[in-house]
BAPA-147216 format. One record per residue (C-alpha): residue number from 1; residue in three letters; x, y, z. Coordinates in steps of 0.25 Angstrom, whole numbers, padded with zeros to 4 digits. Layout:
[pt NUM; ALA; [X; Y; Z]]
...
! end
This chain:
[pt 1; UNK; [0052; -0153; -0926]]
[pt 2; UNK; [0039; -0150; -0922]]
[pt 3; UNK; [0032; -0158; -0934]]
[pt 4; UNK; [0043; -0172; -0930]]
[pt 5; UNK; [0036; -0170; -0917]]
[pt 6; UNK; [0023; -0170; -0921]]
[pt 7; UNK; [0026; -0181; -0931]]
[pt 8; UNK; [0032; -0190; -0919]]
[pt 9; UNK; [0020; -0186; -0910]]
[pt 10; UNK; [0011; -0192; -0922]]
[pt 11; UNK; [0017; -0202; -0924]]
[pt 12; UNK; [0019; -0208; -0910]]
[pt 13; UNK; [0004; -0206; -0907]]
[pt 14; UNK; [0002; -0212; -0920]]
[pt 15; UNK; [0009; -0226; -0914]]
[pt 16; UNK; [0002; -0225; -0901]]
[pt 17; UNK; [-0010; -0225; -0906]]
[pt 18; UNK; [-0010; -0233; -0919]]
[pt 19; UNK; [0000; -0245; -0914]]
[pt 20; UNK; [-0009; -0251; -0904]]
[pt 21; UNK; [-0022; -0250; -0915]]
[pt 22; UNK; [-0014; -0258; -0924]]
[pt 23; UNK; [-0010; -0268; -0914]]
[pt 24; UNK; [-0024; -0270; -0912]]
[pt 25; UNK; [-0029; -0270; -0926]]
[pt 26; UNK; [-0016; -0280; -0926]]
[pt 27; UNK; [-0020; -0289; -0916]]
[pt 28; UNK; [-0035; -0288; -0920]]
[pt 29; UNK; [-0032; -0293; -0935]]
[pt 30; UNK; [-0022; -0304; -0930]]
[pt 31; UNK; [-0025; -0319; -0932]]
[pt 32; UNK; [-0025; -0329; -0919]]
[pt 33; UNK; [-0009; -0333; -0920]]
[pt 34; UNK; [-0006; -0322; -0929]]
[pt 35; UNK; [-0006; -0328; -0943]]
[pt 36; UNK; [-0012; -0317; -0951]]
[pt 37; UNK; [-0025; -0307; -0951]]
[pt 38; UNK; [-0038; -0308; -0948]]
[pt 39; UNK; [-0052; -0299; -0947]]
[pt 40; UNK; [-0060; -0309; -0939]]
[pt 41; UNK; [-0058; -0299; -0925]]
[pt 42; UNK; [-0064; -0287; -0933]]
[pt 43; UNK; [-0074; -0295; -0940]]
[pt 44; UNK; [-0079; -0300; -0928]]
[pt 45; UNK; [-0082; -0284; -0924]]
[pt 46; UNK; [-0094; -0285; -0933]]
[pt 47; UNK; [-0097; -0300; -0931]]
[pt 48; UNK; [-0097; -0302; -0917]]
[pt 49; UNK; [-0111; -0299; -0911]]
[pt 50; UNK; [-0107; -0297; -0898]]
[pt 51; UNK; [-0097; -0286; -0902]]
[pt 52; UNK; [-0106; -0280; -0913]]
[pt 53; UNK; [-0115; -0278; -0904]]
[pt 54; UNK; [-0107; -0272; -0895]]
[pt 55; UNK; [-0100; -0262; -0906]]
[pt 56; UNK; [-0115; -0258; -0910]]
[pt 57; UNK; [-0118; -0257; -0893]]
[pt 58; UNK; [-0106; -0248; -0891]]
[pt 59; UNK; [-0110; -0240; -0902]]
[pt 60; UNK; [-0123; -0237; -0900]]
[pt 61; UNK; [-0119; -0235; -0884]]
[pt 62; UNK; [-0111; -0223; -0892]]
[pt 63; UNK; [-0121; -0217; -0899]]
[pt 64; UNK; [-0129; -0216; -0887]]
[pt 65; UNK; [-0118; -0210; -0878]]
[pt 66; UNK; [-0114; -0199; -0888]]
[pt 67; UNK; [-0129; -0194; -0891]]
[pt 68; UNK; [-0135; -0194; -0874]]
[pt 69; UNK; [-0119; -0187; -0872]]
[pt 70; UNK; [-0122; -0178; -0881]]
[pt 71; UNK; [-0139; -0176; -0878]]
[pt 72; UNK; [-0134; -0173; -0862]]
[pt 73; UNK; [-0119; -0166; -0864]]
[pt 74; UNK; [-0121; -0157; -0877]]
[pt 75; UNK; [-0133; -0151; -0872]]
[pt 76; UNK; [-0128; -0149; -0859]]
[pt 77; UNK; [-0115; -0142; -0862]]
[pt 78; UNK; [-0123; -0130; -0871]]
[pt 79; UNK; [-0133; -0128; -0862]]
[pt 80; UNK; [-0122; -0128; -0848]]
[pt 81; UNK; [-0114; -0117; -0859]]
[pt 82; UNK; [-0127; -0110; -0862]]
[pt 83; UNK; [-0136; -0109; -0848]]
[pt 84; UNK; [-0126; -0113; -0838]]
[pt 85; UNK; [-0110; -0111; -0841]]
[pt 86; UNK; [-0108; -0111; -0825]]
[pt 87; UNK; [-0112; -0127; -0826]]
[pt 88; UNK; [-0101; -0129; -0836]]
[pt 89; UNK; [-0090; -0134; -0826]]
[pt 90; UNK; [-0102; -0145; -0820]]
[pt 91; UNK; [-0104; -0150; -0832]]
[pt 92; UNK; [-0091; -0151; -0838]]
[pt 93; UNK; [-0087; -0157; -0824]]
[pt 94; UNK; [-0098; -0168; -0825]]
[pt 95; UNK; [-0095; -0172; -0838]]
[pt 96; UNK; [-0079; -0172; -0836]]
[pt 97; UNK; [-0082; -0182; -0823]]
[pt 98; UNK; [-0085; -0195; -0828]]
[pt 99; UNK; [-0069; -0192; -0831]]
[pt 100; UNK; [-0066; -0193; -0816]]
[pt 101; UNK; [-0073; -0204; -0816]]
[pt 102; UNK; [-0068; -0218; -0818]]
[pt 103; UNK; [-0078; -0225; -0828]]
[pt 104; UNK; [-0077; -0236; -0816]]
[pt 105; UNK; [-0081; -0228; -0806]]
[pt 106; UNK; [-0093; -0223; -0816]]
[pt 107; UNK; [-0096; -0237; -0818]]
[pt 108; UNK; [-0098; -0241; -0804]]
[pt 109; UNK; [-0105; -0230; -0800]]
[pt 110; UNK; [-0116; -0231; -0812]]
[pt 111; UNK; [-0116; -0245; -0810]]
[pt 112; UNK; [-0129; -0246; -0803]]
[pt 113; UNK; [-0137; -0235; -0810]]
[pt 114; UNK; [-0134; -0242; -0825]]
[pt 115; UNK; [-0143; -0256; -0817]]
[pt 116; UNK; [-0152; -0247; -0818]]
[pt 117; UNK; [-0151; -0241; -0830]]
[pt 118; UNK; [-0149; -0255; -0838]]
[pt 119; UNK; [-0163; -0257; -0830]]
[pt 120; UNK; [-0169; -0245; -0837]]
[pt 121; UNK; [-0163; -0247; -0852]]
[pt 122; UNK; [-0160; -0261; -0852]]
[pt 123; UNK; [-0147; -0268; -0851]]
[pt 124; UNK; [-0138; -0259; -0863]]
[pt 125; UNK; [-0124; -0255; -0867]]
[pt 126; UNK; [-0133; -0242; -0870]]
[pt 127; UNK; [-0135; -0239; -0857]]
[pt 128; UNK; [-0123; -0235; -0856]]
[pt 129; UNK; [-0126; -0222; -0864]]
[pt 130; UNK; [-0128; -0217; -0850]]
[pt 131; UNK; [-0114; -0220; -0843]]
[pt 132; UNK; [-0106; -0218; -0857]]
[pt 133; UNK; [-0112; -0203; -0856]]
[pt 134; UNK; [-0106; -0198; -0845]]
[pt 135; UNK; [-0092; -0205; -0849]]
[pt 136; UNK; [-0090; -0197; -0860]]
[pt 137; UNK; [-0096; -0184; -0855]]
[pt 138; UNK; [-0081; -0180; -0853]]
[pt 139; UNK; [-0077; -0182; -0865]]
[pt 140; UNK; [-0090; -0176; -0874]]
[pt 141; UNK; [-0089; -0163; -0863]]
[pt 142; UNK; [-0078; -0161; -0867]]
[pt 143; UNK; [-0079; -0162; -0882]]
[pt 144; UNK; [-0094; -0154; -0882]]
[pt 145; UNK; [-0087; -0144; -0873]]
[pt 146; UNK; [-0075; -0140; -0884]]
[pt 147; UNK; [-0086; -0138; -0894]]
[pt 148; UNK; [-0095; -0130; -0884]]
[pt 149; UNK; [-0082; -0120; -0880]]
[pt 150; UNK; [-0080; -0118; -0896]]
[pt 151; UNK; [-0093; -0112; -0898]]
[pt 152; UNK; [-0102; -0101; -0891]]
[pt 153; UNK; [-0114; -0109; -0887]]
[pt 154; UNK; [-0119; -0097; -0879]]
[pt 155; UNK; [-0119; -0089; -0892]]
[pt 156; UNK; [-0124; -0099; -0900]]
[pt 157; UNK; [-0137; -0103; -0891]]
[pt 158; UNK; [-0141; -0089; -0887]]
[pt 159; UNK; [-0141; -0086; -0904]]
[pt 160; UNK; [-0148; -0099; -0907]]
[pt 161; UNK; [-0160; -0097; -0896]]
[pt 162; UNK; [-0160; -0081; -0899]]
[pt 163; UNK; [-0164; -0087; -0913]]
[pt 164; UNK; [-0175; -0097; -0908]]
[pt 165; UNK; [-0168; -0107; -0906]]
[pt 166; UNK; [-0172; -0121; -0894]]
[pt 167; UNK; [-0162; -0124; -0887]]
[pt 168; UNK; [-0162; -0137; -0894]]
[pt 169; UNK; [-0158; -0130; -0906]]
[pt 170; UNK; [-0148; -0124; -0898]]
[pt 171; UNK; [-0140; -0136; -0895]]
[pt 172; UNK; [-0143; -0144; -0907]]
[pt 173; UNK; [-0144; -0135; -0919]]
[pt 174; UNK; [-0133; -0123; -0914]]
[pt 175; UNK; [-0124; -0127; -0904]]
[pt 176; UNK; [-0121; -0143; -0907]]
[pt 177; UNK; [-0118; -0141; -0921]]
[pt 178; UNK; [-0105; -0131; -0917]]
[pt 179; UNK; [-0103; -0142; -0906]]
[pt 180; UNK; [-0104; -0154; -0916]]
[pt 181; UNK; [-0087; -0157; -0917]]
[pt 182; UNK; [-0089; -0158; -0899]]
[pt 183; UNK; [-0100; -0167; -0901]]
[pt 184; UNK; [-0093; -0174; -0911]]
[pt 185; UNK; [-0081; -0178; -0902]]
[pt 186; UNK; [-0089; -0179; -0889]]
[pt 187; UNK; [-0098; -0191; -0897]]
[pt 188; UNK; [-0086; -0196; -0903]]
[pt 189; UNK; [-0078; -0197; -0890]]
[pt 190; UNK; [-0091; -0202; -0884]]
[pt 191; UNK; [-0092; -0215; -0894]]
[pt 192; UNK; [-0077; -0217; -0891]]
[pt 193; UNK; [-0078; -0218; -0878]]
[pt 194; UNK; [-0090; -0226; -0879]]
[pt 195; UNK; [-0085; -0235; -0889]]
[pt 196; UNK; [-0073; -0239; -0879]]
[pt 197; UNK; [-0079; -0238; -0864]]
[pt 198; UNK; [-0079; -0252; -0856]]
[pt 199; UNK; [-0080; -0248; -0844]]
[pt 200; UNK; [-0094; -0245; -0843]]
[pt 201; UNK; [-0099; -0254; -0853]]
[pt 202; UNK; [-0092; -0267; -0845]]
[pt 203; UNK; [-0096; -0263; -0831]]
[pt 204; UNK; [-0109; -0256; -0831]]
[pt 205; UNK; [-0114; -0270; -0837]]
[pt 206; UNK; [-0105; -0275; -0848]]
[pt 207; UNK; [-0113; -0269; -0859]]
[pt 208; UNK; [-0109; -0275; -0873]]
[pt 209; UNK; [-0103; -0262; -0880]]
[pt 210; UNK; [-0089; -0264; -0886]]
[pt 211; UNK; [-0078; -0260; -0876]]
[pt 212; UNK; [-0086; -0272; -0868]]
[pt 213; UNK; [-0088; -0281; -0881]]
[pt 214; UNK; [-0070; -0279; -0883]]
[pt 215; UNK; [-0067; -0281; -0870]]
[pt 216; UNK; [-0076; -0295; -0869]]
[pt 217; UNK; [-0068; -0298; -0884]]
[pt 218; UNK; [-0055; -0296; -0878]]
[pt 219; UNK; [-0056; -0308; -0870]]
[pt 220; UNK; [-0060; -0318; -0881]]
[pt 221; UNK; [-0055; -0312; -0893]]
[pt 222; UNK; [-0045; -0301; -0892]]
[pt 223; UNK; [-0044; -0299; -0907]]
[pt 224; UNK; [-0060; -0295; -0908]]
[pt 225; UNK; [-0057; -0286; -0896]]
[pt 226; UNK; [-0046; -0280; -0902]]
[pt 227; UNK; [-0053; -0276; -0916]]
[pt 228; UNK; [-0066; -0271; -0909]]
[pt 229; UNK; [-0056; -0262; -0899]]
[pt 230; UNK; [-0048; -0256; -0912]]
[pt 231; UNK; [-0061; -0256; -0919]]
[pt 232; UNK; [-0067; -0247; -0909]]
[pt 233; UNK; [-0055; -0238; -0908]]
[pt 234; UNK; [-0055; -0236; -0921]]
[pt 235; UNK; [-0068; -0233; -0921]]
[pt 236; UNK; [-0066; -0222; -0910]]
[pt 237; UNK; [-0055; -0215; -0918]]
[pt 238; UNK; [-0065; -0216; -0932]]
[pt 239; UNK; [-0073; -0208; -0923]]
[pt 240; UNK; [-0063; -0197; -0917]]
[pt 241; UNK; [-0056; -0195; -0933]]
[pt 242; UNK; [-0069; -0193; -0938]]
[pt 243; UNK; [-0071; -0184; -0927]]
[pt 244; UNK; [-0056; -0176; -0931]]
[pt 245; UNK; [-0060; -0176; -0944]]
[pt 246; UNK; [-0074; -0168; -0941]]
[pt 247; UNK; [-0070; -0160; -0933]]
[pt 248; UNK; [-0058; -0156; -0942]]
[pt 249; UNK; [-0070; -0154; -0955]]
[pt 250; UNK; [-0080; -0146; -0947]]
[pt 251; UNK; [-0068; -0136; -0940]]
[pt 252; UNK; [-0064; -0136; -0955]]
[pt 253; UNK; [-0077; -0132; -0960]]
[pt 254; UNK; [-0080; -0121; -0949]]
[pt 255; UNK; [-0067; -0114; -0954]]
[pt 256; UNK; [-0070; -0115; -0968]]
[pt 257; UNK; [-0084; -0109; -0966]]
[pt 258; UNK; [-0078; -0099; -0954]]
! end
């Protein structure tokens, strides 16, 4: 009984979620009137200079969220366990605010300080690194801070500097390779997030990145819109698979060697 459950369980979410990707990849491929297939709408993802550009924008505006979340939070989190544990709450509630936050409210309340910054760094979807930081500090905390409560980083700093070691080390060479799966999800989570944020990217200057770039589609050619959405999507759950299947190998390995 248990196992019919847990079939009809599978199979329902299997419908929620595939149905409406498969109306889209339906609708994506369909020919103006109906007669028959085409590719043209997924072609025009690499031939399109404005979305290209704003595919390569958003992916770029990923890579630099991931790397200063992780420059400013990992470091952060090991030394708040290491020197000062009574700080842990503050920053666990700084970094889990931005969820009590409507990105609207963020947005307005930036506002003013991203003049200046596009005065400084020049008028970028880049700059954005800074505002997509502290919206998936929830997000990373919380998936650095699994990692970090698995281990004893206490232990393992102590060990590492009675041997010699530089702080530097420390972090880098004996604490982030235990860490890696939690760094892993928090950079994944991060590019996801990224990769499908509007919001900030439409009213902090309507940056091209590609949440802005489908949304513009939408109202000219539905179909291009469509496919670049699905594409992303898909994208996203490439990334959180390969994530699974990482996570699954390396615990696999620990208990082999264990």
């Amino acid at each position: 009984m248990i196992r019919v459950v847990r079939w009809a369980l599978l199979l329902a979410f299997a419908v929620y979620f595939f149905i409406p990707l498969l109306a889209m990849l339906d609708f994506s491929t369909r020919k103006i009137g109906g007669a028959g297939r085409t590719l043209d709408a997924w072609k025009a993802l690499g031939q399109d200079s404005q979305l290209t550009h704003a595919i390569g924008a958003s992916l770029a505006l990923a890579v630099c969220t991931v790397v200063l979340m992780l420059v400013l939070l990992l470091p952060t989190m090991i030394w708040v366990r290491i020197r000062l544990p009574k700080m842990t709450r503050v920053i666990e509630f700084l970094c889990l605010l931005p969820l009590t936050i409507p990105a609207l409210v963020i947005v307005v309340g930036i506002s003013g300080v991203y003049a200046w910054v596009n005065y400084f760094f020049g008028y970028s979807p880049i700059v954005l690194t800074f505002a997509y930081v502290v919206l998936v500090l929830p997000y990373s905390y919380r998936a650095l801070d699994a990692s970090l409560s698995s281990i004893d980083v206490i232990t393992l700093a102590e060990a590492a500097r009675s041997l010699g070691a530089g702080w530097y080390s420390v972090i880098v060479r004996v604490i982030v390779p235990n860490v890696w799966p939690g760094v892993l999800s928090a950079a994944f989570i991060s590019v996801a997030l990224v990769l499908g944020e509007y919001t900030f990217a439409s009213l902090l200057g309507n940056y091209n990145t590609l949440p802005v770039a489908i949304a513009l589609f939408g109202k000219s050619s539905g179909t291009i819109s469509v496919a670049a959405s699905l594409a992303s999507m898909l994208f996203a759950a490439v990334l959180l698979l390969g994530l699974s299947f990482f996570g699954g190998r390396r615990r696999m390995s620990k208990g082999t060697s264990s």
